[in-house]
FIROLO-975202 format. One record per residue (C-alpha): z, x, y; residue in three letters. Coordinates in pm, 1 decimal. Each point is the difference from the previous one (the first is absolute). Last residue first. Example, Ala and Ser with C-alpha at 12.3 -4.5 7.8 and 13.67 -1.06 7.14 Angstrom:
BEGIN
         c3         c1         c2   residuo
      714.0     1367.0     -106.0       SER
       66.0     -137.0     -344.0       ALA
***
This chain:
BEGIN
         c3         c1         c2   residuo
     -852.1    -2666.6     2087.0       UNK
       20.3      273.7      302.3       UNK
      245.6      220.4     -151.9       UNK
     -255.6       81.3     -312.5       UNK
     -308.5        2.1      225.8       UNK
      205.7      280.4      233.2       UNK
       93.7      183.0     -289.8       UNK
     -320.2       59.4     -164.5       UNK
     -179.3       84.2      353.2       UNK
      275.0      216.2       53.0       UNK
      -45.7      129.2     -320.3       UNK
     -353.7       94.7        5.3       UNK
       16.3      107.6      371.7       UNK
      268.7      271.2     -179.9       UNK
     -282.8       80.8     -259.8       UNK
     -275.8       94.2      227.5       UNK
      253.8      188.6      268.3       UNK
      124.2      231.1     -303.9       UNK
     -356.7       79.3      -92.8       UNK
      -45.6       91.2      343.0       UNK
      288.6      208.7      -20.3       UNK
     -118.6      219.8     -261.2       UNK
     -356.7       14.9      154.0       UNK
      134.8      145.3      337.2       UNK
      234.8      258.9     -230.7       UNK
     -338.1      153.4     -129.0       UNK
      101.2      222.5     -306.0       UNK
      -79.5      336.9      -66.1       UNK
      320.3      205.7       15.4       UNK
      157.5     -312.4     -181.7       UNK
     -264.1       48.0     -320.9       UNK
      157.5      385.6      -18.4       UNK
      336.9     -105.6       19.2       UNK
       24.2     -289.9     -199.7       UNK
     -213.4      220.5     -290.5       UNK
      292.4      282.6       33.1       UNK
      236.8     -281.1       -5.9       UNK
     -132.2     -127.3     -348.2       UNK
       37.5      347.5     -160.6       UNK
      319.4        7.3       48.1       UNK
       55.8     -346.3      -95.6       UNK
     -109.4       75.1     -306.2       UNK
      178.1      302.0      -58.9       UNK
      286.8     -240.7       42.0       UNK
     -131.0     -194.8     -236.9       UNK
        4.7      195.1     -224.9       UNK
      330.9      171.3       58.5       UNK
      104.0     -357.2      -58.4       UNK
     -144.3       -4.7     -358.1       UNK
      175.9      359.9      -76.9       UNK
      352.7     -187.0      148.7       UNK
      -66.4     -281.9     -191.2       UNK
      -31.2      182.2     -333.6       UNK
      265.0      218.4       59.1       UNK
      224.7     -334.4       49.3       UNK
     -126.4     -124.6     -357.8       UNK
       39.6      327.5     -193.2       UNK
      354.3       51.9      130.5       UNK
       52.0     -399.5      -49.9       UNK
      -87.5       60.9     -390.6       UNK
      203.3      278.3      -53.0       UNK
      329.3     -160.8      156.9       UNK
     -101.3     -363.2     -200.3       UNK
      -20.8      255.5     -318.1       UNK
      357.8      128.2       16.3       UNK
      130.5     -276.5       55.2       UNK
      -81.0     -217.5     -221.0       UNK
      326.1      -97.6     -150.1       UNK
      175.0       19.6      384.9       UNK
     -247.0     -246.6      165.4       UNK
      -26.4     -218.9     -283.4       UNK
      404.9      -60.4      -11.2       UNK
      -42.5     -359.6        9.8       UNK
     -325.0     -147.8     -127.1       UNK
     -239.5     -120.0      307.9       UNK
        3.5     -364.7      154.0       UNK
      265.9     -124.4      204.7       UNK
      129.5      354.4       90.6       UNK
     -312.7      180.7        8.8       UNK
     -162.1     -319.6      221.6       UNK
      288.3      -21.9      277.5       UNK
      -88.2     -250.4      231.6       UNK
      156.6       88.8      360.7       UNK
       53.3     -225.4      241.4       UNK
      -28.5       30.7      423.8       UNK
      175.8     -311.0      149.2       UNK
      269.4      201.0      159.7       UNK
     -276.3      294.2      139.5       UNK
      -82.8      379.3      -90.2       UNK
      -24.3      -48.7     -365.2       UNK
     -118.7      289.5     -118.6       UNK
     -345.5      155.1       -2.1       UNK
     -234.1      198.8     -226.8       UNK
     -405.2       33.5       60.7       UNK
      -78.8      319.1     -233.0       UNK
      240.3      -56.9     -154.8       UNK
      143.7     -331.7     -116.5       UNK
       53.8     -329.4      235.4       UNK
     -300.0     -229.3     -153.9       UNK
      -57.6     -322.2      239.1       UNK
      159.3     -345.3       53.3       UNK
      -44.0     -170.1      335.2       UNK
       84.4     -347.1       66.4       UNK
      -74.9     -196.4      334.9       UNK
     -113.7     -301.2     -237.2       UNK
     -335.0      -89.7      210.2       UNK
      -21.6      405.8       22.5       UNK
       12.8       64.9     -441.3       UNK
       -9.5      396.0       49.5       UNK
      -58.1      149.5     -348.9       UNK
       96.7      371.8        8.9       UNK
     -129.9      306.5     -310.4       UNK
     -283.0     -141.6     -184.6       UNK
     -185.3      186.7     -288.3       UNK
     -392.0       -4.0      -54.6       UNK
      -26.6      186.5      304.4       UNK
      184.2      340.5     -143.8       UNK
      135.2      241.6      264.4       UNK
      -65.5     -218.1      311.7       UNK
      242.6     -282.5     -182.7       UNK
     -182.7     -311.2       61.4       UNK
      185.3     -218.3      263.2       UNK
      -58.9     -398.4      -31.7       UNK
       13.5     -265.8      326.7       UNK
       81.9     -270.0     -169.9       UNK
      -62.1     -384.3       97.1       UNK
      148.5     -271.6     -146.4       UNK
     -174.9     -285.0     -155.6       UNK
      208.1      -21.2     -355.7       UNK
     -240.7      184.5     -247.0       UNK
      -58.8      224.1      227.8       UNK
      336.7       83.4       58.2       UNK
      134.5       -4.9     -322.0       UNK
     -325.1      259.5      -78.3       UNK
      163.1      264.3      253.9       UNK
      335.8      -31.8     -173.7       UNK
     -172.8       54.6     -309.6       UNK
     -174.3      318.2      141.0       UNK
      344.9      120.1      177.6       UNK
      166.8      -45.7     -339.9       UNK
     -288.8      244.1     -177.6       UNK
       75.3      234.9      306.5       UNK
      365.3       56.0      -52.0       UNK
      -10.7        5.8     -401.0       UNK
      254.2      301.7     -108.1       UNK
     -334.7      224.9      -33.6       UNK
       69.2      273.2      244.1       UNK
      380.1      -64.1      109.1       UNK
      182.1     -262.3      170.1       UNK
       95.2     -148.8      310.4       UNK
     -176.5     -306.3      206.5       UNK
       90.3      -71.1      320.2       UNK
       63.0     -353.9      113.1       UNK
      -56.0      -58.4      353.4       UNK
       91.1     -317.0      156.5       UNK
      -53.2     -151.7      419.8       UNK
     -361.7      210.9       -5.5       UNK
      -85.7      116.4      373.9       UNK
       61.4      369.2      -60.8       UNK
     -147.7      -16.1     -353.2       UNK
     -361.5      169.6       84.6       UNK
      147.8      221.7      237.4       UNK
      273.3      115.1     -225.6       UNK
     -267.0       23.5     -299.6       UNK
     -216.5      227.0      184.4       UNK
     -100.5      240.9     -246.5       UNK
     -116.1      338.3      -13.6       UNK
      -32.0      283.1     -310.4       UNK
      -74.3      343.5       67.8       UNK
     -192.4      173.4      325.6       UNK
     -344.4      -19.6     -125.8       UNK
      102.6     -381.3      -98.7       UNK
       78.9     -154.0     -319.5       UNK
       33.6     -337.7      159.1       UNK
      212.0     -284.0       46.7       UNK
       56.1     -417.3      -53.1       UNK
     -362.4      -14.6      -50.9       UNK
     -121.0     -340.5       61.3       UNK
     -128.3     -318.2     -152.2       UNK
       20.2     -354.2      125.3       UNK
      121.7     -328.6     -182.5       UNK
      -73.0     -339.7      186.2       UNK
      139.6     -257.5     -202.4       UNK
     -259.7     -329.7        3.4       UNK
      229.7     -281.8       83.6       UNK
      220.8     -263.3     -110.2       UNK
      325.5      216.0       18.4       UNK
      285.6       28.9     -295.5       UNK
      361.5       60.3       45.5       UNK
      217.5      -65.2     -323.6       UNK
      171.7      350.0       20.2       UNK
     -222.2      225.0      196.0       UNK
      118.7      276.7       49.8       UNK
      343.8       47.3     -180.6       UNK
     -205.3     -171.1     -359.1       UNK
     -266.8      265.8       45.6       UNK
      270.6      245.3      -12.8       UNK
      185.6     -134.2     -263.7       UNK
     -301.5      -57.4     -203.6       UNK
      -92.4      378.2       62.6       UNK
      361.3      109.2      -56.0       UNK
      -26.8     -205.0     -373.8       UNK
     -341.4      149.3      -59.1       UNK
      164.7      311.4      -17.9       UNK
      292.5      -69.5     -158.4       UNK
     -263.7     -109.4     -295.3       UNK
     -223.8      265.8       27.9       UNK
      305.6      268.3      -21.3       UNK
     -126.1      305.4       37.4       UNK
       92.2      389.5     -160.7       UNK
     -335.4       50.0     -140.4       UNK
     -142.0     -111.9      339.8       UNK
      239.3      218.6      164.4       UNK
     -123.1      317.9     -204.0       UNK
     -366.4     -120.9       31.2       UNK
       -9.2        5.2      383.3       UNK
       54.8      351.3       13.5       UNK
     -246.2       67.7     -214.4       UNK
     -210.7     -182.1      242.5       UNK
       76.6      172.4      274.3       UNK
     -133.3      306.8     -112.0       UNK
     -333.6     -187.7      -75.1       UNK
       50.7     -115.4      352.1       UNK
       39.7      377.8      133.5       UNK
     -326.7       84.3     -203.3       UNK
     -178.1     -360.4      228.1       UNK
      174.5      180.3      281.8       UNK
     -173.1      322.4      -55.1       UNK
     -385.5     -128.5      -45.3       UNK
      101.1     -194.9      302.7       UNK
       84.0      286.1      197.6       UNK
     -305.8      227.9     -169.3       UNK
     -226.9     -299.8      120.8       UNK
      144.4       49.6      366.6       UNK
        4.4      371.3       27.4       UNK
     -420.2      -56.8     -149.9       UNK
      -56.5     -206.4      282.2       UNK
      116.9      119.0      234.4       UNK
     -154.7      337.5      -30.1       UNK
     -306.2     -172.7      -58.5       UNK
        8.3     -118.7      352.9       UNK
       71.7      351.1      139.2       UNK
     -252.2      151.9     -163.6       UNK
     -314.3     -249.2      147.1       UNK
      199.9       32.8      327.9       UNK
      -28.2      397.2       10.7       UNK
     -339.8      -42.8     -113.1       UNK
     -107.5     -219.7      258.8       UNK
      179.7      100.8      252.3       UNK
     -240.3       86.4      279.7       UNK
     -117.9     -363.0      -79.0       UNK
      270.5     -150.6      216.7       UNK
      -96.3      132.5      312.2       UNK
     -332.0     -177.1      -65.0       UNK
      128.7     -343.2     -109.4       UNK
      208.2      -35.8      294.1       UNK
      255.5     -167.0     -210.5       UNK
       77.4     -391.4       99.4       UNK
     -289.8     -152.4     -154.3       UNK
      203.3       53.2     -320.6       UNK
      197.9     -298.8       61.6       UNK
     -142.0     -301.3     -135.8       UNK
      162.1     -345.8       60.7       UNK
      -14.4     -237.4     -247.2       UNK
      122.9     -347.1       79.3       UNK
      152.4     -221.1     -324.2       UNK
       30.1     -355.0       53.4       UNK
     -262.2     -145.7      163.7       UNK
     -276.8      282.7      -47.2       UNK
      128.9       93.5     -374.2       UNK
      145.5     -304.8     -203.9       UNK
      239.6      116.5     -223.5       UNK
      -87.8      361.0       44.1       UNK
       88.7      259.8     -271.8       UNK
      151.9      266.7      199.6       UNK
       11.0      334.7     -137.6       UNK
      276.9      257.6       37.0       UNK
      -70.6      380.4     -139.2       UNK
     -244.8      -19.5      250.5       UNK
        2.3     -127.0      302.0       UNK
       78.4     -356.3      127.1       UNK
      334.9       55.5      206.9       UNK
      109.9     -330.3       61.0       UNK
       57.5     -221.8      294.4       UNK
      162.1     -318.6      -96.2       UNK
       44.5     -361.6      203.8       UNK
      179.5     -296.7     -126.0       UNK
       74.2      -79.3      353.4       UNK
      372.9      -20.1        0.8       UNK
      -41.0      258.3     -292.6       UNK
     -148.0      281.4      185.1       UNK
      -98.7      254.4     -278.9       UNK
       23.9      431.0        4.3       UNK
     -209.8      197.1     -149.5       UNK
      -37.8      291.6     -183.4       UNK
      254.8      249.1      239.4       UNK
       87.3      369.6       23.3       UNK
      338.6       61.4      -23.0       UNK
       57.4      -84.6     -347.1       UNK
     -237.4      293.8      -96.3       UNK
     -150.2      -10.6     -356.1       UNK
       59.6     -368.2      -50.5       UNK
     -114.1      -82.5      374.2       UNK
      238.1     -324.8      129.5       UNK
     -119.2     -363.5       35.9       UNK
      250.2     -124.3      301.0       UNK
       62.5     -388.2       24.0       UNK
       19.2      -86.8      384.2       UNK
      205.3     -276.3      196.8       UNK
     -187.3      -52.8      311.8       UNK
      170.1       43.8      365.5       UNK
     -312.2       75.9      160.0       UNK
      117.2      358.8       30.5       UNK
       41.7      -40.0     -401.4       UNK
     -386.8      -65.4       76.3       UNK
      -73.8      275.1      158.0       UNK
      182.9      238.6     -228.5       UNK
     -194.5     -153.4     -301.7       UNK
     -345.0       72.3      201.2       UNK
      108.3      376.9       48.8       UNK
      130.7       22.9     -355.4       UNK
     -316.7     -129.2     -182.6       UNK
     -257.3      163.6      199.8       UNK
      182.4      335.8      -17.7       UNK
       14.9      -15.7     -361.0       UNK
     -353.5      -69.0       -0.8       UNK
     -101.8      246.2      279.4       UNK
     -298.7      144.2     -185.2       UNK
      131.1      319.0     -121.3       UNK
       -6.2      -85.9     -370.8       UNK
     -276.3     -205.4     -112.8       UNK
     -172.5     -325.5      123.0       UNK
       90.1     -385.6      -75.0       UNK
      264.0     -171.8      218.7       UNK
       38.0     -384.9     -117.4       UNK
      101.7     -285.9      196.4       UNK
      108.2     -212.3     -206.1       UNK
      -21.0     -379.0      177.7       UNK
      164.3     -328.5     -106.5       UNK
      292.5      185.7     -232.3       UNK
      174.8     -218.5     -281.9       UNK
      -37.5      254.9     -288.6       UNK
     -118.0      358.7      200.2       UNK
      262.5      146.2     -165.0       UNK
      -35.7     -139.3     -355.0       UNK
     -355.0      136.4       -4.4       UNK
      117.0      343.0      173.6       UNK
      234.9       64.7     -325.8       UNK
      -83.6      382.6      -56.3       UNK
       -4.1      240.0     -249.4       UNK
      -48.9      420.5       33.3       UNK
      -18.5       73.3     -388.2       UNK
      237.6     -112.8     -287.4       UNK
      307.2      203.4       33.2       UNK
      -47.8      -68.8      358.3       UNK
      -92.5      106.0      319.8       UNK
       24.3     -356.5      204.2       UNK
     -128.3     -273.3      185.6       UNK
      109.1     -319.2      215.0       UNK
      336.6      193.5      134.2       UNK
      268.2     -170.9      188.1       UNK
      174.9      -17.3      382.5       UNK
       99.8     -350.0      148.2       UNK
       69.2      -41.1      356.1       UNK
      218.4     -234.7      211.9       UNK
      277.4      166.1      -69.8       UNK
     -169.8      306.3      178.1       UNK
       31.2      319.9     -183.7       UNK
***
């Protein structure tokens, strides 16, 4: 991966249905341009083909990554000219902020030849709800793993200290920011820091840190208070003008796993399974969230029932990813059959349409 080039997911598989932060993506952007149509259409290929041209332009890109398949591509943005390209189609759905100047839809179903395609009907019509139903029984699983992982939760929790607890988060909040305060508007952004993919769990926190000066990486167990001292660490900000970019955890949105504060160069993000590191450089730190904040010995008195938990817990993700592997599965076979009927000509002119739209955006921008 390019240094110049950031790689994250905007949606996920989760405990709590397929989710999605495109509203705090497209935060800042002059023009969305926004691929509608179903699978098959050349969205993907859209996305990556215009990306690569501009990277060839020398343009630093921000990658949107597929939750079921990382290597297939949502979107990618062009910072430099506050630019996005976004896969439109369901499950995602763009809420325009002001559609015709901002936001540009561009369909892509005129792409099949329609009456090629209709030899499939039926085929397609099974295929599709094949998808669907692999992906509802994956989130239907998760959200039993998440139960699971709630019990897990509740032996730590049992075992907490609130007050050490909110003596780390102080600390921590303290480290960053000390007396520094900024008379602005923080700008805080929402992201998945991985995903639950058909393949297993993805992230691309070493891409995502590879410019940050400090990491701190958090340790712990289920429940010892790692994402409640990311949330307060993500109010600080706001409440003193910085911006955050914030990374839900792709199992369960409503917790946070990485908090990238870029006007700081400071990095702090959740180092347990299924997205553990080590210190790898000098400055790297680790905060240590059993040890400052869990009952000693709580590993070894419960035991017993922590081992019987995880065993439920990891079967649980590994029936969910099955899912969505079938999913996937079942996905390709619609890929293939809607790319055996697909007009390449049209593909590209869509292409053409939207790369005049950004030279014509860039060249007014360089000109003023």
């Amino acid at each position: 991966m390019s240094k110049n080039n950031r790689h994250f997911f905007a949606g996920g598989n989760t405990a709590r249905g397929f989710q999605h932060f495109y509203q705090s993506v497209q935060q800042g952007l002059d023009r969305v341009f926004v691929l509608t149509g179903g699978p098959g259409t050349g969205k993907s290929y859209l996305i990556q083909s215009i990306g690569d041209e501009m990277a060839a332009r020398g343009y630093r890109l921000e990658w949107i990554h597929s939750p079921l398949h990382k290597s297939s591509l949502d979107g990618v943005l062009i910072p430099e000219l506050n630019i996005g390209i976004l896969d439109g189609a369901a499950p995602y759905q763009v809420a325009p902020i002001a559609n015709g100047i901002i936001e540009r839809f561009y369909p892509t179903e005129h792409v099949w030849q329609v009456e090629k395609l209709m030899r499939n009907k039926d085929k397609i019509i099974s295929l599709n709800a094949s998808v669907a139903q692999a992906k509802q029984q994956a989130y239907d699983t998760f959200a039993q793993a998440l139960s699971i992982h709630d019990e897990w939760e509740k032996i730590y929790i049992a075992n907490m200290s609130y007050e050490q607890a909110n003596r780390v988060t102080q600390e921590v909040i303290g480290l960053f920011f000390g007396e520094k305060t900024q008379r602005k508007t923080a700008r805080i952004s929402h992201r998945f820091l991985g995903a639950a993919t058909s393949e297993g769990a993805v992230d691309y926190i070493p891409n995502l840190t590879e410019s940050i000066q400090k990491r701190y990486l958090i340790k712990g167990r289920p429940g010892s208070g790692k994402s409640t001292l990311l949330k307060k660490l993500v109010s600080a900000a706001d409440q003193k003008g910085f911006d955050a970019e914030v990374y839900h955890c792709g199992f369960d949105p409503n917790s946070l796993d990485m908090v990238i504060l870029p006007e700081l160069s400071l990095a702090i993000f959740d180092s347990t399974a299924p997205h553990e590191y080590f210190p790898e450089r000098e400055s790297d730190e680790i905060i240590d969230m059993y040890e400052r904040t869990i009952v000693p010995g709580t590993d070894e008195k419960y035991a017993a029932d922590l081992a019987a938990i995880k065993a439920r817990y990891s079967a649980k993700m590994a029936e969910a990813t099955g899912c969505l592997a079938r999913a996937k599965m079942y996905h390709d076979e619609l890929l293939e059959m809607y790319g055996e009927v697909i007009d390449p000509a049209e593909v590209e002119a869509i292409k053409i349409g939207i790369l005049r739209e950004i030279d014509a955006i860039g060249q007014k921008r360089f000109a003023q």
